[in-house]
C-alpha positions in Angstrom: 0.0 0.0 0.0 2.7 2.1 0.9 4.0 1.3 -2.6 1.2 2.8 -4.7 1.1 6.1 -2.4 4.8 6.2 -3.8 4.0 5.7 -6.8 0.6 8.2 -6.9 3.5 10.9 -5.7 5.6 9.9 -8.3 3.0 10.3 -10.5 1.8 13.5 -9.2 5.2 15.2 -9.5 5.5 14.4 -13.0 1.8 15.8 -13.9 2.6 19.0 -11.7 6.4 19.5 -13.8 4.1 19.1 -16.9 1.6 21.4 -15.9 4.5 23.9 -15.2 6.3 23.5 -18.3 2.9 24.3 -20.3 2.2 27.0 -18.3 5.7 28.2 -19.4 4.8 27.9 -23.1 1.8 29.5 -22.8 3.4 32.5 -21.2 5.8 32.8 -23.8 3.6 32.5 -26.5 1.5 35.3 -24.8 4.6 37.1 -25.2 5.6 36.6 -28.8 2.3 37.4 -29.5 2.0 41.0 -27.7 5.5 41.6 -29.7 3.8 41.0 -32.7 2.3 44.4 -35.2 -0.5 44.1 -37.1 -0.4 46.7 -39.9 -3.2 47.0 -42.1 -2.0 45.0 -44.6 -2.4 41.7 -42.6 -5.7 43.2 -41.3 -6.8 43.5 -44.9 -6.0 40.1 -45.8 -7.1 38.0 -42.8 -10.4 40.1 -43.3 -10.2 38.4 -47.0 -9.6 34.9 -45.6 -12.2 35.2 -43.4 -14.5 36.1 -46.3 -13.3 33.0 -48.4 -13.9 30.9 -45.6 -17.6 32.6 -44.9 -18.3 31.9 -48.7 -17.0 28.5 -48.9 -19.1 27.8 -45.9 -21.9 29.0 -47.8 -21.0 27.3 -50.3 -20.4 23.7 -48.7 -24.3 24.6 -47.1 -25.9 25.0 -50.1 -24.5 21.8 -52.1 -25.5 19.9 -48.5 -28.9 21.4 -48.7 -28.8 20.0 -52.4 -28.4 16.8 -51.8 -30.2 16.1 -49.1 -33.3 17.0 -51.5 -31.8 15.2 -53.7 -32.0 12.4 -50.8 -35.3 13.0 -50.2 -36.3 12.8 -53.6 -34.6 9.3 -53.8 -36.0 7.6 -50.6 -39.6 8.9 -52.3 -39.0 7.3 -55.0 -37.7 4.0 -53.6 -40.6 4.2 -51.6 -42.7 4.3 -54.3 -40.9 1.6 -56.0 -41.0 -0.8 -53.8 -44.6 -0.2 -53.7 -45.0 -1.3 -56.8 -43.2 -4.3 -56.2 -45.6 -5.0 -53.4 -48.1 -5.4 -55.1 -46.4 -7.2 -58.1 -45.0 -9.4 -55.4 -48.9 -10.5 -54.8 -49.9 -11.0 -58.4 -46.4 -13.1 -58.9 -47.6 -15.3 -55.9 -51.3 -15.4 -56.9 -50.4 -16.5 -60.7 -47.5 -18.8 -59.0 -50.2 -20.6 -56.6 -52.5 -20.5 -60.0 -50.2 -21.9 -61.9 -49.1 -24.4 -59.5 -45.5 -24.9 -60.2 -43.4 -25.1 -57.4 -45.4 -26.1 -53.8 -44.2 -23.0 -51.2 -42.9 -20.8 -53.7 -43.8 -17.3 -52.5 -41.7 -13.4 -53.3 -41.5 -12.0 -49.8 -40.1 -8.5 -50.3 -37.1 -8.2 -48.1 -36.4 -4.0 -47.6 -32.5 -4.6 -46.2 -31.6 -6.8 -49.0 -28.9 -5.7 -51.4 -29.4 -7.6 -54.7 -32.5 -8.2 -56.7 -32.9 -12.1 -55.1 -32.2 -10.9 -51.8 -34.7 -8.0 -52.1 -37.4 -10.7 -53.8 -36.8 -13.7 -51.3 -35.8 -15.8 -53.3 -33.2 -16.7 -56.0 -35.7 -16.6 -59.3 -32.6 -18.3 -61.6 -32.3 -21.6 -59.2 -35.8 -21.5 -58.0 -38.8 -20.1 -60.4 -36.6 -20.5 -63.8 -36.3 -24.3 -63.7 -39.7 -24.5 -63.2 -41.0 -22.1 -65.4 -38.8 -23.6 -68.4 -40.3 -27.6 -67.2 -44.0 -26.0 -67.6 -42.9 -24.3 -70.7 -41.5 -27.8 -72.2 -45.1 -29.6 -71.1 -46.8 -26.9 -72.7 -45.2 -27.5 -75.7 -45.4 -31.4 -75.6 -48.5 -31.0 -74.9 -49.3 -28.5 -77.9 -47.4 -30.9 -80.3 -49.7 -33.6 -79.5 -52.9 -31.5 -79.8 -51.6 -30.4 -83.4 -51.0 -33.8 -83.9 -54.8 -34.7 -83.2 -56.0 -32.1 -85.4 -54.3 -33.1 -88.2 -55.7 -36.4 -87.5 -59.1 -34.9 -87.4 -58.8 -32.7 -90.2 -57.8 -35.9 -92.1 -60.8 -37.8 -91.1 -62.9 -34.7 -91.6 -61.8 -34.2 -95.2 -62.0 -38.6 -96.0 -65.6 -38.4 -94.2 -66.7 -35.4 -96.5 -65.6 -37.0 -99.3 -67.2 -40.2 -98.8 -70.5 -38.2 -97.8 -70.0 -36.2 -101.1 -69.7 -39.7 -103.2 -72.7 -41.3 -101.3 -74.9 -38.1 -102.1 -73.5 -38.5 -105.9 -74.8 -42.0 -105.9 -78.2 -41.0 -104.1 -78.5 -38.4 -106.8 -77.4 -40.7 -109.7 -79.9 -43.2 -108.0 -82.8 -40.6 -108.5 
């Protein structure tokens, strides 16, 4: 204990020797400063400076005021943006659950995301895509085969009016 009230002393001496020695400085620079003329010269300029530095303030105020509109005007229109994404979000889902593509597929707007997926919820190239291109490719197998079946029918259309037209030939020939 005795040891750290040496020490504190110790301490204290030093901070005290400091204090003195900047009190020292600050009396000589009190002094170098009283020596010193102004003449009007120096007044003149340092009156220009201070201008400068009023205008650039100014200045610097203006261009803030600037673009914090133009701030405003931004988080307005990212506002309204994401909006609109809102409720295209809820026709997405509605025509997704319509549609019946993938089960639990849902857009869930996220407003801290960075990127497009992470805004939307989900990753639309590994998730929606696939799917989208697999209905696609049944729609298509699908409209092949319906084309397929018209032909077909078109055929057996055009052999039945044909045999309809010879069978009214005969009736007539038989008149």
């Amino acid at each position: 204990m005795l040891e750290k009230i040496l020490e504190e002393k110790e301490e204290l001496e030093v901070k005290v020797e400091e204090n003195n020695k900047i009190c020292e400085e600050n009396e000589e620079l009190k002094k170098r400063v009283e020596l010193q003329t102004f003449n009007a010269r120096d007044a003149e300029r340092m009156k220009r400076e201070l201008q400068a530095v009023e205008r650039d303030i100014m200045e610097a105020e203006v261009a803030r005021n600037g673009w914090e509109e133009k701030s405003w005007d931004l988080d307005t229109m990212i506002e309204h943006k994401f909006k609109e994404l809102e409720a295209l979000s809820i026709e997405c889902n509605q025509a997704l659950r319509r549609l019946k593509l993938v089960q639990g597929l849902q857009y869930v707007l996220n407003t801290k995301g960075s990127s497009p997926a992470e805004v939307l919820g989900i990753d639309y190239k590994s998730t929606l895509k696939p799917a989208l291109d697999s209905f696609a490719d049944d729609i298509n197998k699908s409209s092949m085969s319906k084309l397929e079946e018209l032909i077909s029918l078109q055929q057996q259309s055009v052999e039945n009016a044909t045999k309809i037209e010879a069978k009214r030939n005969r009736v007539a020939a038989l008149q």
